[in-house]
N, C-alpha and C positions, 0 to 999 in steps of 0.2 A: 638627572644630572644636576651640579652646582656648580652655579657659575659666582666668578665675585673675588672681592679682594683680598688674597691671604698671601700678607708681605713677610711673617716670620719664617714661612715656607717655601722663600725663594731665596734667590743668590744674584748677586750683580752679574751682569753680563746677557747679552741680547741671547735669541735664542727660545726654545724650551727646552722646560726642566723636567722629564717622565719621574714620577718617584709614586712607591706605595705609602699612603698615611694611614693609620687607622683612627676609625672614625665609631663613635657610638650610635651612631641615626642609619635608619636604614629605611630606603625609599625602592620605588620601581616605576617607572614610567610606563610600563605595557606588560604584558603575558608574559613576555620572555622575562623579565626579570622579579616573578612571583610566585615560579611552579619550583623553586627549590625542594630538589626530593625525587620522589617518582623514581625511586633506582638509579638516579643516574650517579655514576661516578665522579668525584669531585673533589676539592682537595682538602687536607684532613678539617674538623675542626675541635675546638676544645670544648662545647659546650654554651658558651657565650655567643654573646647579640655583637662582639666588636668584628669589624671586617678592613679588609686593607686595600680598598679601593683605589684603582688607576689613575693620576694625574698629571695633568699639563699645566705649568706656570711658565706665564712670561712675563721680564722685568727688561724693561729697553730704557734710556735715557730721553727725558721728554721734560724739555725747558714751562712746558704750560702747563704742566701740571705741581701742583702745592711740596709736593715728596721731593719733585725734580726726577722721579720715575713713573714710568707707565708701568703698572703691577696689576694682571688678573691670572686667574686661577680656572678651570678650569676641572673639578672629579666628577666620576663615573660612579656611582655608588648602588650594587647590586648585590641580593641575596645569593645570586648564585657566583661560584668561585670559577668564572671561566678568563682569569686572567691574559691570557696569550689573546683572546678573543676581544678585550675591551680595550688592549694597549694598540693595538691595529686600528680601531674603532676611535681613539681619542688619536692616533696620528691623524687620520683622516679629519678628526671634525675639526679640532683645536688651534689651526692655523687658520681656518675660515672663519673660526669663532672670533678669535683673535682680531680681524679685521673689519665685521661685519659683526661682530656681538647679538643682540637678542632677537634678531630674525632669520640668522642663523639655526641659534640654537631651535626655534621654534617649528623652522622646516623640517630640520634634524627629526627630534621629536615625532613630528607626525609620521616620517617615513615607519622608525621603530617600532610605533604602534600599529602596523600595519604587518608588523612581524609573528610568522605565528610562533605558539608557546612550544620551547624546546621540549620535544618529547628524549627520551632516553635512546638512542641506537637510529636517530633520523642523521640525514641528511640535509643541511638546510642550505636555501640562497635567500642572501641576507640582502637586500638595495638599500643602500645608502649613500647621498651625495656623487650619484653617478659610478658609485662603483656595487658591483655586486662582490659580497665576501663567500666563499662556499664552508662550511664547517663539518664537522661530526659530531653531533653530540653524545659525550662516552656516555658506556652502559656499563653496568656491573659483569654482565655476561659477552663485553669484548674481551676476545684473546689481544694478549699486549705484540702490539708492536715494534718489530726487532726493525724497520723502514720507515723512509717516512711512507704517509700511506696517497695510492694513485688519486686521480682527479675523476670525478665520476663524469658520467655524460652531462655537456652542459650544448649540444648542437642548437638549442633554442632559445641561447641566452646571450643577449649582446650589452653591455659590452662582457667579453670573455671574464667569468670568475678571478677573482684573486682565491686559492686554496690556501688556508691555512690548514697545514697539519696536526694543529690539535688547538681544542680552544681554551684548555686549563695548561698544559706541562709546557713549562718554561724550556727554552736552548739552555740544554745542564752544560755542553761544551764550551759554551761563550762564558756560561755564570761562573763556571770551573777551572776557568783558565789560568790563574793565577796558584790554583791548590791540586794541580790533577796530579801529583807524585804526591799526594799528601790522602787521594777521596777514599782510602780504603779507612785510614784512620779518624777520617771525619765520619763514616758510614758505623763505624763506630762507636764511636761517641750519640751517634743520633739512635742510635740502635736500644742503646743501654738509659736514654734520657736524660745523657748529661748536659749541665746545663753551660752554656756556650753565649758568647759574646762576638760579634760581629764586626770589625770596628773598616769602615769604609770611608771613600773619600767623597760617597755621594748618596742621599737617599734612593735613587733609582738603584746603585749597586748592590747596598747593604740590602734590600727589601728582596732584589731577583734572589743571593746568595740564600739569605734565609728559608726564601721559596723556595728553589734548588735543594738545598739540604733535608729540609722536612721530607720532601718529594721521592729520595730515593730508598727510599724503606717501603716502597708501594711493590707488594700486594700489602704489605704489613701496615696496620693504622698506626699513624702518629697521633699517641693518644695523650701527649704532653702540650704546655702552652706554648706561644710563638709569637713575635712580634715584629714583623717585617720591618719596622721603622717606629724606633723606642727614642724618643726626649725624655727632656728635664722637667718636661711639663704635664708627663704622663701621671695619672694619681697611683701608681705603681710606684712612683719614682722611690718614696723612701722604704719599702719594703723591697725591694730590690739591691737596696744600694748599703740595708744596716749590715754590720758586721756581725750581728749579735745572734744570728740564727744560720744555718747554713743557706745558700744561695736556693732557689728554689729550682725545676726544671724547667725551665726555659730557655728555646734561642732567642736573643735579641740581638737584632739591626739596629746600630746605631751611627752617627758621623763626627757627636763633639768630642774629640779629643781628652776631655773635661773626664771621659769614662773611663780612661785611662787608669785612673787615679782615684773614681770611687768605685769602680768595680775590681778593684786591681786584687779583691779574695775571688773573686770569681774562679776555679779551676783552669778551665779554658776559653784563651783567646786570642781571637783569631783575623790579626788585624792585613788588609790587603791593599794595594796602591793602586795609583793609576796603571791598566794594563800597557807593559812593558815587554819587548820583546827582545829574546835571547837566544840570535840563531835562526831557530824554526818555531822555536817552540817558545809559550810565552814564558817569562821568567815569573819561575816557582818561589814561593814563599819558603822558608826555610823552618825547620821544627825544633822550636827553642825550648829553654827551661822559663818557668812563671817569675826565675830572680832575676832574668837577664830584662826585662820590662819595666823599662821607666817611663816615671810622669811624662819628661819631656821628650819630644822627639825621638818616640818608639819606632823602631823601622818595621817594615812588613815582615809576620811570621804567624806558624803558629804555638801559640804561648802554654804551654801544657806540661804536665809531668807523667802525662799517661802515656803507658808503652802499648803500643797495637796489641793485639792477642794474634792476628792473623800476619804472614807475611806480607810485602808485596807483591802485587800480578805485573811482574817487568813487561810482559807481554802485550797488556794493555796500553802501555805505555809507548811501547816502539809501534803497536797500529795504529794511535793518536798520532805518532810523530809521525810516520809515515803517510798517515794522508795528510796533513799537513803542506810536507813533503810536495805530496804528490794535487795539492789544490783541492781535497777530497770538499764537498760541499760540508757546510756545517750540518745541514741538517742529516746528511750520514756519521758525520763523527759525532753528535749528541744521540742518533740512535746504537751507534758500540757503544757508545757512555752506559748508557741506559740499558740496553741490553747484562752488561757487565754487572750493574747491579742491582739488576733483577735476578739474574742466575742467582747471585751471590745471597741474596734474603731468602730466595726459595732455596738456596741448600739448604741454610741454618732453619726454615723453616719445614723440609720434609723430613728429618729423624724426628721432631714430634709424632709423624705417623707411624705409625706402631710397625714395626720388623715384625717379619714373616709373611706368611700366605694370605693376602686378604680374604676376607670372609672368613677365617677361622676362628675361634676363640679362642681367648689367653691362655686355656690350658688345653687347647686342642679340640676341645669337645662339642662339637654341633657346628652353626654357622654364628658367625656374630654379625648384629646389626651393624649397616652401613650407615650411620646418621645422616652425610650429607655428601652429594657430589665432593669429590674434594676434599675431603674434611679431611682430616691429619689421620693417621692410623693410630697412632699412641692414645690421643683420643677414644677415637673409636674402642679399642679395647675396654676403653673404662665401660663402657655401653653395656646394659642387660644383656644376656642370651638370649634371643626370640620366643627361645620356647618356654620363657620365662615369666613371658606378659600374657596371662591370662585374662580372660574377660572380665571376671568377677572381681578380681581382686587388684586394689591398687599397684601402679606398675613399681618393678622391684627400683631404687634408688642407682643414681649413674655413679659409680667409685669415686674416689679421690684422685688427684694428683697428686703425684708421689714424684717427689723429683730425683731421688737416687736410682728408683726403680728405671726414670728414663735416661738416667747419666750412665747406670749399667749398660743400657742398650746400645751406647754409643761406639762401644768398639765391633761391630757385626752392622750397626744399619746407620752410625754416624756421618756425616754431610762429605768425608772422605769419596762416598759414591758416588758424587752427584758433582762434587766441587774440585780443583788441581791444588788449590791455595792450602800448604802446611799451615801450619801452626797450634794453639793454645786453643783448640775449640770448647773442651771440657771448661776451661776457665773463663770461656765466652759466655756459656750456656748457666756458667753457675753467676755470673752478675747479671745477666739477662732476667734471670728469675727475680732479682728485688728490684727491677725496673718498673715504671709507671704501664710500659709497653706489653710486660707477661703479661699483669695483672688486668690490662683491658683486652687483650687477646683472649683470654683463658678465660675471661666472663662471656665475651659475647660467642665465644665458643661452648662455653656451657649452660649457656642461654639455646644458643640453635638445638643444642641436642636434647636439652628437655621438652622442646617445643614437639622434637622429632620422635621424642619416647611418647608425648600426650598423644601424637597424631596415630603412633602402630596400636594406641592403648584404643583409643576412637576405633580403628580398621578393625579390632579384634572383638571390640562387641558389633559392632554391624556386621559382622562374618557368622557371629554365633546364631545358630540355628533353632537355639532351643530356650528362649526367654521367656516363654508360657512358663516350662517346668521351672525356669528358677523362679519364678516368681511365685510358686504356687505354698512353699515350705519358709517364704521371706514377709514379713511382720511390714504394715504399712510404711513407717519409718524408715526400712532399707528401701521401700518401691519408690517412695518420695524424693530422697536424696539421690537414689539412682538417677531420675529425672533433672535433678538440680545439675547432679553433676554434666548430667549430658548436653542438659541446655547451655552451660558454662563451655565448655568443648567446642561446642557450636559456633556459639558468640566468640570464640576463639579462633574459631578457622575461618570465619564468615571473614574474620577481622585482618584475613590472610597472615594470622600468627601461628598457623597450623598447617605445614604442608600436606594437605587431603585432597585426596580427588572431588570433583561435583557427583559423583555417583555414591559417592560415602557418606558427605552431608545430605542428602537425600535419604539415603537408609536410616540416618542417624536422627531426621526428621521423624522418619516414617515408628521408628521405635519409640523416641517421646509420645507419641500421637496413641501406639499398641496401650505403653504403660500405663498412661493418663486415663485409658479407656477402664481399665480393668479396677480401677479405683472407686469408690463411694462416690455421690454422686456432689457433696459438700467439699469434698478434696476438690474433686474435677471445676469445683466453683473456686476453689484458694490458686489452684495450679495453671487455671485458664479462664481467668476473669475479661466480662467480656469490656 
């Protein structure tokens, strides 16, 4: 944690300030905040070391002090992105901090260290300052949550938990509330990686929206950059702001007005007010043109020239209104939030799997490999035939993607199946493809499947019964690389880059160990040095 005085990043008025800043330092005071990874699910990221860390400022008026304010600051600064989990965690500490400053913080502190390190799919209780927090920590292999989810047994725990329902995804209904007649066109824009302006009346708003947004493309990675809370003072600012190149993919959360006016080539922007209510339901931003957007005194909207490709789900919209209506808790109206577009990315994302009979091949012939639980079928097709990958011989090459070939597909296994929502889906699928988004999809998807062709090619010589005779009509040379190659394989799978059973690295030992045998006795000293 940092504590300490940071007055550009507050605002007059007593109070605290919650807002995300990104910061270039990254610190961890205990296990929990250094086991980033391990499978657990988490929110996207771009590659870089910056992070948007939780905080509390407070600025009160105070005649004895030199400013004529009392200003401290309060972040939370952790590798791992469990947002919803740390903003809980600084309501609690930050008003005590506030009062009682460095022996506070220091209690604090030791409790946390006392925390153990979030495994991926645990259950934790957290003690802090007299409250226990209870969490989940997601895992890649949780099915998602259409609820929020039950309280486990806590009979031996006093005082009683507080549950939070998740320790990364943000209330999308609260952060939404201002654009929910607008999220299918925002879902797409986030989809396609356009790049977006945020323009809020407060760093806490502008930072949740941007989270919110990136957010609802999940299963889908958000593989574009982000910036919960962007100044003037960012080293971005002037490649951001020149005209001289096209605008890059980025969302940015911003609050100076000032952006108005230098991002005004930006495509879209999407500026919101204080939450205002209209009826039942909060009052919606409206969907303007990029010319109706002046410097000064731009009212709430969103600022764009892009027509949806999808209609709207009115549906969604009268069950929002009606729990509402009806008091529904938030946390069920951000799960139909979420629910809604979850469905909605797994449609566009299952006609990627290939139409027809799984397990058949593209032209009907044989069985075709399954590369992965879940893996897309369209995919899948591109996959060798099984009975293709022989032992001896390097395995055959995974096809291309061909994107007409899967735009053809789309009238027999198109997201029609799966989705109610008309519209322009082929014209979705054809701007999807020059997206940041295909292009990191369709790698790490053709990354898993060569992992899974190495791993049937590994299965297929540990299955082979007869490596005396091939080796017997094979020149030193092939019997050596043979070896290389296996040991490579190994070091592959050991390295859990190879989905293989322990019984097949085993065999696949026990074969290096045969080959090595059957070799000169100077070899077995270049191949097995001791």
């Amino acid at each position: 944690m940092l504590a300490g005085e940071v007055p550009a990043l507050t605002r007059a008025g007593g109070g605290c300030l919650p807002f995300q800043a990104a910061l270039e330092t990254l610190s961890s005071a205990s296990a929990f905040g250094s086991v980033a990874g391990r499978g657990a699910l988490g929110m996207p990221r771009t590659g870089t070391t910056t992070v948007g860390p939780p905080c509390r400022c407070k600025q009160v008026k105070d005649s004895s002090v030199k400013r004529g304010y009392f200003q401290k600051s309060l972040v939370l600064v952790s590798r791992l992105p469990f947002v919803r989990l740390f903003q809980a965690l600084l309501s609690l500490i930050a008003p005590e901090y506030f009062d009682k400053l460095a022996p506070c913080l220091e209690a604090v502190c030791n409790e946390i260290d006392q925390w153990p390190a979030p495994m991926p799919g645990q259950t934790l209780n957290l003690p802090v300052m007299g409250v226990v927090l209870q969490v989940h920590v997601p895992s890649r292999v949780d099915k998602p949550e259409y609820s929020p989810p039950k309280q486990c047994s806590h009979e031996n725990l006093l005082p009683a938990p507080v549950v939070l329902t998740s320790v990364h995804e943000l209330d999308l209904f609260r952060c939404f509330q201002p654009v929910l007649t607008h999220v299918q066109t925002l879902w797409e824009l986030m989809l396609l990686g356009e790049p977006l302006v945020v323009l809020a009346p407060s760093p806490a708003m502008s930072s949740e929206i941007v989270l919110a947004l990136i957010s609802c493309l999940q299963p889908l990675k958000f593989c574009c950059d982000y910036r919960p809370y962007f100044t003037i003072h960012d080293s971005e600012f002037k490649e951001f702001t020149t005209r001289t190149q096209a605008p890059p993919n980025v969302v940015l959360g911003v609050t100076n007005p000032f952006f108005i006016k230098t991002l005004q080539h930006w495509p879209h922007i999407l500026r919101v007010g204080e939450p205002k209510m209209s009826g039942d339901l909060p009052k919606q931003v409206k969907l303007k043109k990029p010319s109706r957007l002046k410097t000064l005194d731009t009212k709430p909207g969103l600022y764009t020239a892009y027509s949806a490709h999808l209609h709207r789900d009115k549906a969604l919209l009268k069950r929002l209104l009606k729990g509402l209506q009806k008091k529904r808790p938030w946390d069920t109206q951000t799960a139909l939030l979420r629910r809604h577009l979850l469905e909605l990315t797994q449609s566009f994302i299952i006609p990627l799997v290939r139409p027809g009979r799984e397990g058949e091949g593209a032209e009907g012939h044989g069985p075709r490999l399954t590369p992965l639980p879940h893996q897309e079928h369209y995919m899948a097709s591109l996959m060798p035939l099984q009975k293709n990958i022989t032992p001896w011989k390097t395995p055959p090459q995974i096809r291309p993607f061909r994107q007409d070939d899967f735009l053809r597909s789309l009238e027999h296994a198109g997201p029609q199946l799966t989705c109610i929502l008309k519209g322009d889906w082929l014209g979705l699928y054809r701007r999807f493809f020059k997206s940041p988004h295909f292009d990191g999809w369709y790698r790490q998807r053709h990354k898993e499947m060569a992992q899974k062709l190495e791993a049937l090619h590994l299965e297929a010589i540990c299955e082979a019964q007869n490596i005396e005779t091939w080796m017997k009509d094979k020149s030193e040379v092939e019997v050596v690389d043979l070896v290389l190659k296996l040991r490579e394989k190994l070091v592959q799978a050991q390295g859990h880059q190879l989905p293989v059973k322990e019984a097949t690295l085993q065999r696949a030992q026990l074969y290096i160990e045969t080959v090595i045998g059957s070799l000169p006795k100077d070899l077995q000293a270049v191949l097995c040095p001791s």
